[in-house]
C-alpha positions in Angstrom: -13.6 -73.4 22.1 -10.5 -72.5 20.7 -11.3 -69.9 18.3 -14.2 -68.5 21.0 -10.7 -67.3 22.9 -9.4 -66.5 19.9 -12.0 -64.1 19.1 -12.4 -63.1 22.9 -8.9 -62.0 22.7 -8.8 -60.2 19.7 -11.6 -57.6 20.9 -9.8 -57.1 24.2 -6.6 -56.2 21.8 -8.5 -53.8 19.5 -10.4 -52.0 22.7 -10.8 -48.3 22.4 -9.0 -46.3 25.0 -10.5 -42.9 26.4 -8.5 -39.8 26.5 -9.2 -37.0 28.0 -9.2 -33.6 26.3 -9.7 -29.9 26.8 -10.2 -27.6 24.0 -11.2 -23.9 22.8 -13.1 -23.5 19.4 -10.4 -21.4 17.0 -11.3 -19.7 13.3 -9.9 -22.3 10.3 -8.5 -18.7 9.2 -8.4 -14.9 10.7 -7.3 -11.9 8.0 -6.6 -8.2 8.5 -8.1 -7.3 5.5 -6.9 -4.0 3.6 -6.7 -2.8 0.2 -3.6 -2.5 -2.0 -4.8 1.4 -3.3 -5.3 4.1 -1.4 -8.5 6.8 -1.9 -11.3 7.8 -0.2 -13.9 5.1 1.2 -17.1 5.7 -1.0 -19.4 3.0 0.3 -19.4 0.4 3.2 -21.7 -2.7 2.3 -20.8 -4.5 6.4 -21.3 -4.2 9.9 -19.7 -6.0 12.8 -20.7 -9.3 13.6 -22.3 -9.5 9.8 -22.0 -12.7 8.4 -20.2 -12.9 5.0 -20.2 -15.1 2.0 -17.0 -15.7 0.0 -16.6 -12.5 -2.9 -19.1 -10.6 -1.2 -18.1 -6.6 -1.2 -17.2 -5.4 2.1 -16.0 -1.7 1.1 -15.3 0.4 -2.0 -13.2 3.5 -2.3 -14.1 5.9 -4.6 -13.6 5.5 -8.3 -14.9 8.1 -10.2 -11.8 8.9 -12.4 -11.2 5.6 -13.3 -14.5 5.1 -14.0 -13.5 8.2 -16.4 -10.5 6.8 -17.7 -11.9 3.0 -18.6 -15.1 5.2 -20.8 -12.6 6.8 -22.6 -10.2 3.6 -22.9 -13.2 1.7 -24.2 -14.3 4.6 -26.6 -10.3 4.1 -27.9 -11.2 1.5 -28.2 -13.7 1.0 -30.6 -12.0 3.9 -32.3 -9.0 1.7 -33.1 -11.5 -1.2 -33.9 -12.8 0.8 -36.5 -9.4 2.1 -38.0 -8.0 -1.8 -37.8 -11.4 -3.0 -40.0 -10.5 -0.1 -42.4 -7.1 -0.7 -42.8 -8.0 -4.3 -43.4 -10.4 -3.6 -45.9 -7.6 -1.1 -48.1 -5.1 -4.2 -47.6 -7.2 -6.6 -49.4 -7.8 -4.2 -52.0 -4.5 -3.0 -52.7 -3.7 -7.1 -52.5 -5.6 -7.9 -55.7 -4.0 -5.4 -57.6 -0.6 -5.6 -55.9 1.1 -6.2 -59.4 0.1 -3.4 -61.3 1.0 -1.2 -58.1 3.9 0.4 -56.9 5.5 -1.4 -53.8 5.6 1.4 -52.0 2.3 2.2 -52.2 1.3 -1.7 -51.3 3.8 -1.3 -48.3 2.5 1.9 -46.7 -1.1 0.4 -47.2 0.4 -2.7 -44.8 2.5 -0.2 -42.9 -1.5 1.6 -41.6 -2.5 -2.3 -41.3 0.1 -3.3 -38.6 -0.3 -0.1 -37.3 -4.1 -0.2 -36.3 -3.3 -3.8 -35.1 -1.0 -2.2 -32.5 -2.9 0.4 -31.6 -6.2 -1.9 -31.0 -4.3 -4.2 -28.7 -3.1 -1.2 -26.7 -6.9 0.4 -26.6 -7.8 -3.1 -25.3 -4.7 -3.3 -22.7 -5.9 0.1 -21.3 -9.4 -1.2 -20.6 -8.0 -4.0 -18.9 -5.7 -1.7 -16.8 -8.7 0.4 -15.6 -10.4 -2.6 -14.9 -7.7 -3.7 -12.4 -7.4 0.0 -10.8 -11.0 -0.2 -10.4 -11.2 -3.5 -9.0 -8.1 -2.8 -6.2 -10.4 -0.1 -5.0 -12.9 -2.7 -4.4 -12.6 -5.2 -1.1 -14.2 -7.9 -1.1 -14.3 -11.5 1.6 -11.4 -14.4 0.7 -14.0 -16.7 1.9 -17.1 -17.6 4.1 -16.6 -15.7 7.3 -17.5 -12.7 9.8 -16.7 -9.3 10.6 -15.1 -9.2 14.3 -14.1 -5.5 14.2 -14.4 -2.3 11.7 -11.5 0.6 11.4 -12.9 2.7 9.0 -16.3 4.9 8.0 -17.2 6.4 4.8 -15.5 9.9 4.1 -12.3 7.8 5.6 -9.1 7.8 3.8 -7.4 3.8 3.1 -3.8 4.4 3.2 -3.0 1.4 1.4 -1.8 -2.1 1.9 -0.8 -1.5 5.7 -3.4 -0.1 6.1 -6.3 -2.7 8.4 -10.0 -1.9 7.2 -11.5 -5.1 9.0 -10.5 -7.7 11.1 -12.0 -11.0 9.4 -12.3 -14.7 10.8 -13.9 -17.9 9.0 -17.2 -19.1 9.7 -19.2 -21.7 9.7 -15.9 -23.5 9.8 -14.3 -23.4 13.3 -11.7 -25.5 14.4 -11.4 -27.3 18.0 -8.1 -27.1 19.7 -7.5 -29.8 21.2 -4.7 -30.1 24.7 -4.6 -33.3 26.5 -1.5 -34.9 28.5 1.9 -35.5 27.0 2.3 -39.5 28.1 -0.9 -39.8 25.8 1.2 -38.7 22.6 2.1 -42.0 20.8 -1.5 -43.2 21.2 -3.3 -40.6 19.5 -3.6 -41.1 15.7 -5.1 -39.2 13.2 -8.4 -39.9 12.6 -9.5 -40.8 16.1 -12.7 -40.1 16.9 -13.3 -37.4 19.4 -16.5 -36.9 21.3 -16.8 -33.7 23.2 -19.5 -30.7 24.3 -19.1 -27.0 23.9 -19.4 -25.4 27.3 -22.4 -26.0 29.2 -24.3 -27.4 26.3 -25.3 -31.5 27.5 -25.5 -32.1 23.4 -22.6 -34.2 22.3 -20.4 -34.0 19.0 -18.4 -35.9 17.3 -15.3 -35.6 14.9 -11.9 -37.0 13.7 -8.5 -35.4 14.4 -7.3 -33.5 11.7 -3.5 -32.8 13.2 -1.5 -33.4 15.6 1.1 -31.3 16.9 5.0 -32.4 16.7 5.8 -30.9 20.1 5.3 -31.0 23.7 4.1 -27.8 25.2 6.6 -26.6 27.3 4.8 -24.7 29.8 2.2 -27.4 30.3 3.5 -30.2 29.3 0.3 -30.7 27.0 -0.1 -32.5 23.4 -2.0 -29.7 21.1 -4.3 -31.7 18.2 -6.8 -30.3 15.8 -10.4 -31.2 15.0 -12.6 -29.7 12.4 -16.0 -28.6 13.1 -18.7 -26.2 12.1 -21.2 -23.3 13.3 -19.2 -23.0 16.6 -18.3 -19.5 17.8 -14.6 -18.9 18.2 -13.7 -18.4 21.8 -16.0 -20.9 22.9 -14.5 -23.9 25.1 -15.7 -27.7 26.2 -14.2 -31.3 26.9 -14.4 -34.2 25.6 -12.8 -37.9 25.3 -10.2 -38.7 22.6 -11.1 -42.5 21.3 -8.2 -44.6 20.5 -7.0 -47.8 19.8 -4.2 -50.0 20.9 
């Protein structure tokens, strides 16, 4: 009988409290995206309202004299390859007969050696630098998301870095915002479960805080918490029942 009350008692101690909560769906991130070159817009790959996967190519600017610049770069390129296997080729030769030579000849032999070895690793440090030009002319997502407004149209200049091409948010991955009443604060953990429905919808959902908010709300005298959820649209709003334990 005595451990019958003693289990009796400990599920009364552990029971789960409801807590109500209000909330509105946010985006897990929201960018003004721009590019860090300026030129005119060539191509536009998005709309508004398109949904986007991570490196996807929103916009390019136009690139034709980079595009110029990294042929010729490359052709240097194989230019200096060539002259470096040549030089190579006299250096090993003039080795095997370095002592019947004179050491000046030997040494302007090494002199066109180090030279072309110079000269390839610059050819090859150009390509790479028209690479990068070419690749700041392109814009492309930071991660899963969609398009909630456009700024620019093809023909368009891109002033640079200040200069906002899209306004970008995250999706699928939304986040709730959770308020609820400040005398609530010390009983809400992390990890609580927290069943709720988006706006007229009947279905219900369930997740785990994420975050909790150090501070009171001022204004409302609200707690502010944070649960992660997915395929929500941001701006949308519901209610739901924070469970916790004693």
């Amino acid at each position: 009988m005595k451990l019958v009350f003693l289990i009796l008692f400990s599920l009364l101690t552990l029971k789960a409290e409801e807590i109500y909560a209000s909330f509105d769906v946010l985006a897990q991130n929201q960018s003004k995206l721009s590019l860090q070159n300026a030129g005119i817009v060539k191509s536009i790959y998005v709309n508004i309202n398109d949904k986007i996967k991570k490196d996807q190519i929103l916009l390019k600017l136009d690139d034709t004299s980079e595009q110029i610049a990294l042929k010729l770069a490359q052709n240097e390129y194989k230019l200096a390859t060539l002259t470096l296997e040549h030089a190579k080729s006299s250096l090993e030769k003039f080795k095997k007969v370095q002592e019947v030579i004179d050491k000046q000849s030997y040494e302007n032999v090494l002199f066109e050696f180090q030279k072309a070895q110079i000269l390839q690793q610059k050819a090859f440090l150009n390509i790479q630098h028209y690479k990068d030009l070419i690749d700041k002319k392109t814009l492309k997502a930071p991660y899963d998301g969609i398009i909630s407004n456009k700024y620019i149209d093809i023909g368009d200049g891109a002033r640079g870095i200040s200069h906002v091409l899209f306004d970008f948010f995250s999706y699928p991955k939304v986040k709730l915002l959770l308020s609820f009443d400040e005398k609530f604060k010390d009983k809400v953990k992390i990890d609580d479960i927290f069943i709720y429905k988006i706006d007229s919808n009947e279905k219900e959902y369930q997740g785990k805080i994420t975050l909790i908010y150090p501070s009171i709300d001022i204004k409302t005298r609200k707690v502010y918490a944070e649960v992660e959820a997915l395929n929500f649209t941001p701006g949308s709003f519901g209610e739901g029942k924070i469970i916790t334990k004693d």
